[in-house]
C-alpha positions in Angstrom: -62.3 -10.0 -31.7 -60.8 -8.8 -28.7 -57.3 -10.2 -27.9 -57.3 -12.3 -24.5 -53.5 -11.6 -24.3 -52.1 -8.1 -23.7 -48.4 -6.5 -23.2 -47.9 -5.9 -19.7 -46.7 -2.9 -18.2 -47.1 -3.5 -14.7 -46.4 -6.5 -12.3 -44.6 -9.9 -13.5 -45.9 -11.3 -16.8 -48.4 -14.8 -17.0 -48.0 -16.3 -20.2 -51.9 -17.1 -20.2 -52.7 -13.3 -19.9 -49.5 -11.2 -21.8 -47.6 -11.5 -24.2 -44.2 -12.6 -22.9 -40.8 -13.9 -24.6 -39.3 -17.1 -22.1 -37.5 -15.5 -19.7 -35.7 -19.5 -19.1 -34.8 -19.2 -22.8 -30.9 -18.6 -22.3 -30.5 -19.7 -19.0 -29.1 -23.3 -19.3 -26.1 -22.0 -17.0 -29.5 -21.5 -14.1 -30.5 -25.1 -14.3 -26.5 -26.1 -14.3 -25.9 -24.1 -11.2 -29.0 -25.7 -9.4 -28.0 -29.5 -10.4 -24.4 -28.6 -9.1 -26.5 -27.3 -5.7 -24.5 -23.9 -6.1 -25.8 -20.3 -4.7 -25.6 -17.6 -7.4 -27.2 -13.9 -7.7 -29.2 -12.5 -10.2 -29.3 -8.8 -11.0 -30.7 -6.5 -13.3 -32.8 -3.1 -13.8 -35.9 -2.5 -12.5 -38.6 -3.9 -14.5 -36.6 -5.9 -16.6 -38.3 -9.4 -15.7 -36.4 -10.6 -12.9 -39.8 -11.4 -11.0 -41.1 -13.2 -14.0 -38.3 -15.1 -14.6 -38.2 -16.3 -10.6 -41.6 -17.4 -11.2 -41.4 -19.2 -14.2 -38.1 -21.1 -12.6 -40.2 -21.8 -9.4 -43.2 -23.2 -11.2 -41.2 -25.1 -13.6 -39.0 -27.2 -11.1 -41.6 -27.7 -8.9 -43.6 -29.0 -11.6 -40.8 -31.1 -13.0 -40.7 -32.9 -9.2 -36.9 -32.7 -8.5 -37.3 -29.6 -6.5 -39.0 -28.1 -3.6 -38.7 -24.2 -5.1 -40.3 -20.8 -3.9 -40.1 -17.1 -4.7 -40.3 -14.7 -1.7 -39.1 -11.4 -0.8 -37.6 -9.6 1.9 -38.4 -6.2 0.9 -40.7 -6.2 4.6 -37.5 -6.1 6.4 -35.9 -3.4 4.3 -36.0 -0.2 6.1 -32.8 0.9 8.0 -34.2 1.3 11.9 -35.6 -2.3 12.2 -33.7 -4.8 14.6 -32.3 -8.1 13.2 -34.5 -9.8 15.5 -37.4 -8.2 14.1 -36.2 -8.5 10.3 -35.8 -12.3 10.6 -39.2 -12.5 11.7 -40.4 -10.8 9.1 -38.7 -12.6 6.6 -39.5 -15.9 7.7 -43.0 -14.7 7.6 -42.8 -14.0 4.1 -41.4 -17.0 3.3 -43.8 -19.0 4.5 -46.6 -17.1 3.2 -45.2 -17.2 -0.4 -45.3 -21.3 -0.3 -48.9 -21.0 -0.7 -48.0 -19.7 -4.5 -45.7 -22.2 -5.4 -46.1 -25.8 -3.4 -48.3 -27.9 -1.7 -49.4 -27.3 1.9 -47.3 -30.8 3.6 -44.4 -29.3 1.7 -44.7 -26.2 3.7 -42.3 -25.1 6.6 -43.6 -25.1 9.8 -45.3 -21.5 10.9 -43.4 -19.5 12.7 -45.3 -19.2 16.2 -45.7 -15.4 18.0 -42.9 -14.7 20.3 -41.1 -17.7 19.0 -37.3 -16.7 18.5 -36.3 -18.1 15.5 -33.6 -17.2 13.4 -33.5 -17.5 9.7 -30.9 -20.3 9.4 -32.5 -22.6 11.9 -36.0 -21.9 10.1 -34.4 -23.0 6.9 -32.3 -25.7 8.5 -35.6 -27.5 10.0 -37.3 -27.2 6.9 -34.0 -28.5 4.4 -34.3 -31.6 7.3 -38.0 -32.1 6.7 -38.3 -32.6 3.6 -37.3 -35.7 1.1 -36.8 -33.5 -2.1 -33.7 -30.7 -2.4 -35.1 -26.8 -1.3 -34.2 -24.3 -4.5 -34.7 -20.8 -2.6 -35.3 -17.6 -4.5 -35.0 -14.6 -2.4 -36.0 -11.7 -4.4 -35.1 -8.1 -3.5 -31.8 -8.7 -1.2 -30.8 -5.4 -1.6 -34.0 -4.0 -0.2 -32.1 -4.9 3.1 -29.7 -2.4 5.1 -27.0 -2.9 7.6 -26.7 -5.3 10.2 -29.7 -6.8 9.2 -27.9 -7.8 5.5 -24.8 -8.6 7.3 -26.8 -11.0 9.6 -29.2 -12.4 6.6 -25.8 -13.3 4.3 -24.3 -14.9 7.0 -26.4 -16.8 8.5 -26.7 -18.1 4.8 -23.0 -18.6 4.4 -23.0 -20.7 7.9 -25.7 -23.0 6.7 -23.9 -23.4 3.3 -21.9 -26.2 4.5 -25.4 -28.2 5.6 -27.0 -28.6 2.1 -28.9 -30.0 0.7 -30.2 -32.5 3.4 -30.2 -29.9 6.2 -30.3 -26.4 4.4 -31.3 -25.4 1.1 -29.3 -27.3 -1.9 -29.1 -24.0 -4.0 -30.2 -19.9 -3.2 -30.4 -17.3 -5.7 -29.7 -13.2 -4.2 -32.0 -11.4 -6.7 -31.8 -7.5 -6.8 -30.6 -4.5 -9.0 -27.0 -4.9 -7.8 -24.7 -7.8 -8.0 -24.0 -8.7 -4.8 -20.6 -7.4 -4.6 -22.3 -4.3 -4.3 -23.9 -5.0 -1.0 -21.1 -4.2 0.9 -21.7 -0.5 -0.4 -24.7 -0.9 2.0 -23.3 -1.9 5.0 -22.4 1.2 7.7 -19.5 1.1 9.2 -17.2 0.3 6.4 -15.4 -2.3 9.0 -18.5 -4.4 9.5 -18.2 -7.3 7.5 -18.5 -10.8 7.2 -15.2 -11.7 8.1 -14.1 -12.7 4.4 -13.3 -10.2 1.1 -16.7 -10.7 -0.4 -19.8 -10.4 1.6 -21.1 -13.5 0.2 -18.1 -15.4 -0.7 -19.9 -18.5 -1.4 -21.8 -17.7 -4.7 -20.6 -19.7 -7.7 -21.7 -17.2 -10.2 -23.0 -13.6 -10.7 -25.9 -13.6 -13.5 -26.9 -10.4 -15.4 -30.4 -10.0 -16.8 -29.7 -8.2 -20.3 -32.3 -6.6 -22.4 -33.9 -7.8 -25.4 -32.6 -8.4 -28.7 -34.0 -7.0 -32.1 -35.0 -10.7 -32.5 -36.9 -11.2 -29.2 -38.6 -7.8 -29.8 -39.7 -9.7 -33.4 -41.0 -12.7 -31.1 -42.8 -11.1 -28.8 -44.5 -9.0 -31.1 -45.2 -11.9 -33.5 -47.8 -13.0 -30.4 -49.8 -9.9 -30.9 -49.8 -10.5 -34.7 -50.8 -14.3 -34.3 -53.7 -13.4 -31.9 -54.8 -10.6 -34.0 -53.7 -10.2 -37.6 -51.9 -6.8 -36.8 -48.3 -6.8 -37.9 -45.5 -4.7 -36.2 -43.3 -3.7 -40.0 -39.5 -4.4 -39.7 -39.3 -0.9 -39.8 -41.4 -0.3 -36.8 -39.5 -2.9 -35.1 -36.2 -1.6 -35.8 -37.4 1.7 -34.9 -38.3 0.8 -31.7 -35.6 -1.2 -30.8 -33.4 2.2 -31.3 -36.2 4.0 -28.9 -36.1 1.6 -26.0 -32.5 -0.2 -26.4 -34.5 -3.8 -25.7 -35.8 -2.5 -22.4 -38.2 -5.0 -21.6 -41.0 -2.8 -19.6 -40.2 0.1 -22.9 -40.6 -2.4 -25.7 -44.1 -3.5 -23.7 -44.9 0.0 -23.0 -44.5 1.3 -26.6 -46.8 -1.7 -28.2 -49.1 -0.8 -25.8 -48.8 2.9 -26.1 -49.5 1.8 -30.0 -52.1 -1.0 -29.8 -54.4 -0.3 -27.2 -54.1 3.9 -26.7 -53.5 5.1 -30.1 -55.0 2.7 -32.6 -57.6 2.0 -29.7 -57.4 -1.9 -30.5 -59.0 -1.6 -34.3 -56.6 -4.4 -35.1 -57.8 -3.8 -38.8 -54.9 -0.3 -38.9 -51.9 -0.7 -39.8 -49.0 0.1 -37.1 -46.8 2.9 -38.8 -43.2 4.8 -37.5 -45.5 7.7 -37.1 -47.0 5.5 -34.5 -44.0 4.4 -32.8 -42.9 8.3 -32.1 -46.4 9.3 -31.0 -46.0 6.3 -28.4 -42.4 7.9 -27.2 -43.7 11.1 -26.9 -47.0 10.0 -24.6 -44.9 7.4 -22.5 -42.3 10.6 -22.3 -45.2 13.1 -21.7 -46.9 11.3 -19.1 -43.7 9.6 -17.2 -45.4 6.4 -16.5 -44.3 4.6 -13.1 -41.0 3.3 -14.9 -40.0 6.4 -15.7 -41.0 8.4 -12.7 -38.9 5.7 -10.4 -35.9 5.8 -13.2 -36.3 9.9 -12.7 -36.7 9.8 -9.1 -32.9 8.2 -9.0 -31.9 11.4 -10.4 -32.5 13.2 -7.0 -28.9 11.1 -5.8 -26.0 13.0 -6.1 -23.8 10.5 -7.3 -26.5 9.2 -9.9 -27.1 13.1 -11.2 -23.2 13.4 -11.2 -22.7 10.9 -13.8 -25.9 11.5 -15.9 -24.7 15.4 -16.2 -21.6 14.6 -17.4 -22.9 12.4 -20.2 -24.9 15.5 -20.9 -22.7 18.1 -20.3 -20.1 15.9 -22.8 -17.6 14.8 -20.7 -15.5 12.1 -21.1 -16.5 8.8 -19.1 -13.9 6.4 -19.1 -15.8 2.6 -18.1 -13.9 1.4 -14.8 -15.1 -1.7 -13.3 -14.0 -0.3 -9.9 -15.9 2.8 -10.0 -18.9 2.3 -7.6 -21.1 5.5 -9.1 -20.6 4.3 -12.7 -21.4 0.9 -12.0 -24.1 1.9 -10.1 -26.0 3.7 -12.5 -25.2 1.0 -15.1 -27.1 -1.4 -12.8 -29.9 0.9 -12.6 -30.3 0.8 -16.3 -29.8 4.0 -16.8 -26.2 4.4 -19.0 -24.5 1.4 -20.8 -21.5 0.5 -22.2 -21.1 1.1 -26.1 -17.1 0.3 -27.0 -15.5 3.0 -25.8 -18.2 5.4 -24.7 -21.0 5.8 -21.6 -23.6 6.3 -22.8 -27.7 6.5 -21.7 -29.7 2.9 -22.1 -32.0 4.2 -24.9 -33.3 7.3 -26.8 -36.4 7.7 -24.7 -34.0 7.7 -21.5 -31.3 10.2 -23.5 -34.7 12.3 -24.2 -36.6 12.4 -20.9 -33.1 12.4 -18.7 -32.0 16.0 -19.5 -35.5 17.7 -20.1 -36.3 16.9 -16.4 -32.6 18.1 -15.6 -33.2 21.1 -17.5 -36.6 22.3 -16.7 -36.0 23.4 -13.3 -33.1 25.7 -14.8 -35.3 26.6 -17.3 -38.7 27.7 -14.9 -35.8 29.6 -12.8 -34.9 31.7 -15.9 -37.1 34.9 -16.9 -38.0 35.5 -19.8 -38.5 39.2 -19.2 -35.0 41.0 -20.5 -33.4 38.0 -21.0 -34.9 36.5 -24.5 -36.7 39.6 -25.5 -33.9 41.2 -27.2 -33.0 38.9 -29.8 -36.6 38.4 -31.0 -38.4 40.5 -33.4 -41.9 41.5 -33.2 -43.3 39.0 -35.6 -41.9 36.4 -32.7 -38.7 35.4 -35.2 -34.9 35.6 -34.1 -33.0 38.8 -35.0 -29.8 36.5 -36.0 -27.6 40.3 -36.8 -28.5 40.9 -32.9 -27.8 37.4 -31.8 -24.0 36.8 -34.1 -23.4 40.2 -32.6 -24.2 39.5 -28.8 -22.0 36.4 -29.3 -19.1 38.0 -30.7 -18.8 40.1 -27.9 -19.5 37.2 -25.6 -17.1 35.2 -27.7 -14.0 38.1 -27.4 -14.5 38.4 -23.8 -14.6 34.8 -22.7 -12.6 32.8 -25.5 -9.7 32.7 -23.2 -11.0 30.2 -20.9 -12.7 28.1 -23.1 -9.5 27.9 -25.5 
């Protein structure tokens, strides 16, 4: 029989339809924050469930009764030539069209009439006053927004601060890729600013999403095998955990690579290693979304900068105050291992320098330039080769020495 649940690969995960580990599991210090009616951010890599997790944190305190909580993004107002008039328009807007997914309708804020000037902070002021229960915002993708317009969103947040809970929301979570000491990397000129050191000075705490463990892999594989009988080996587990480095959207893409493209879902097979590097090679082959945006980062100087080093063996030293390396640690593309830099994963170490590589290597011809080493029988003359090299070796030792 057909299993109703599935891992998923694209969007936020629903626990009726995917296979998903709690993404509330470790986050006692969320509910703490929210009791204590602090703001915080949230950042991680791209599809590493910072969506689900909003969601299942809306649903659960709105359930619970304590709260008034919603999700919404203001990704509509993140493109650099809109006005801030304009932006908080469109971010009130999608505020109040996300409440229909989370809350009931007399909970709602009031719609924002055409041609009414409103600005965010006396939206969210009128709505805090409204209301009877404590507002917990979640305002995904912050740093979607550029400029003025993220100058003028964090401050008008920062002025209503001082009104919570009864007349602005009790607690706001900034959700994005960067922590929100970042943001300021955004913001052209360098002098604008929100008057203070931090551009959101009044956040109690900065939360990183990290990837799975070997264990959570183990859980959320265990679903699959409880649904359907077919068992992911330690072996395969382990092995997979080294490929993906407990990406969340790798470790769903690989067991789906497995289960549902490769073994066509005939729970009956067994899941081998063999399977697992079949599944690397096709998600590497045919650069799924994740990989294509991951790739597609690669086109920033300061992003290929670091990434060619790593290749090219140079030594990274980690500095906390170096805005390109912690940038491309946020993106999920290198970590941290003791002393080293190093990429996230094998399938990122992999797919990272072949994509680097092949425009080098379509630029190269292959007329006189490989010819000459290789036999007829299509095998490598290695007399001609140690040769060539000794002679290349004689006549440019010096620099490398």
């Amino acid at each position: 029989m057909k299993s109703k649940r599935y891992f998923n690969t694209t969007g936020f995960c629903m626990p009726e339809r995917h296979y998903m580990v709690d993404p509330l599991r470790n986050q006692k210090i969320i509910f703490d924050l929210i009791e204590k009616t602090q703001y915080f951010t949230i950042h991680a890599p791209r599809q590493t469930g910072k969506t689900t997790l909003l969601h299942e944190l809306a649903h659960r305190l709105n359930k619970e009764g304590n709260y008034i909580s919603v999700v919404f993004s203001v990704e509509s107002a993140g493109y650099r030539s809109i006005t801030e008039e304009t932006a908080n328009l469109k971010i009130i807007n999608s505020l109040y069209e996300s409440c229909e997914l989370f809350i009931s309708k007399e909970l709602w804020p009031k719609k924002s009439l055409a041609g009414e000037k409103c600005s965010l902070q006396t939206y969210l002021n009128n709505w805090a006053g409204s209301q009877k229960k404590p507002i917990v915002l979640l305002l995904d993708e912050i740093d979607s927004l550029y400029d003025d317009v993220l100058v003028s969103v964090l401050r008008q947040l920062r002025n209503g601060f001082q009104g919570r809970p009864k007349h602005f929301p009790s607690t706001i979570a900034l959700v994005g890729l960067r922590d929100v000491r970042e943001y300021k990397t955004k913001v052209r000129p360098s002098e604008v600013s929100l008057g203070s050191g931090s551009p959101f000075n009044i956040k109690a705490e900065s939360i990183l999403l990290g990837t799975w463990t070997k264990e959570e892999i183990a859980e959320l594989y265990s679903q699959h095998t409880k649904d359907t009988g077919q068992i992911f080996s330690k072996k395969v587990i382990d092995r997979i955990y080294e490929l993906t480095g407990g990406q969340p959207w790798l470790v769903n893409a690989v067991a789906n690579e497995i289960v549902e493209k490769i073994l066509k879902s005939d729970y009956t097979k067994k899941i081998t290693l063999a399977h697992a590097e079949e599944a690397k090679e096709n998600l590497i082959a045919r650069r799924d979304t994740h990989l294509d945006s991951l790739l597609d980062k690669l086109k920033e100087p300061r992003v290929k900068n670091i990434v060619s080093a790593i290749i090219n063996g140079d030594s990274l030293v980690y500095d906390n105050f170096n805005d390109d390396l912690r940038y491309v640690i946020d993106l999920g593309i290198i970590r941290k291992e003791k002393y080293d830099i190093i990429f996230s994963n094998e399938i990122y170490r992999e797919i990272i320098p072949r994509v680097l590589m092949f425009s080098m290597q379509e630029n190269i011809r292959e007329e006189g330039t490989t010819s000459w080493y290789i036999k007829s029988n299509g095998k490598l003359d290695m007399d001609k080769l140690l040769k060539a090299f000794q002679e290349f070796y004689s006549e440019n030792s010096e620099v490398w020495l």
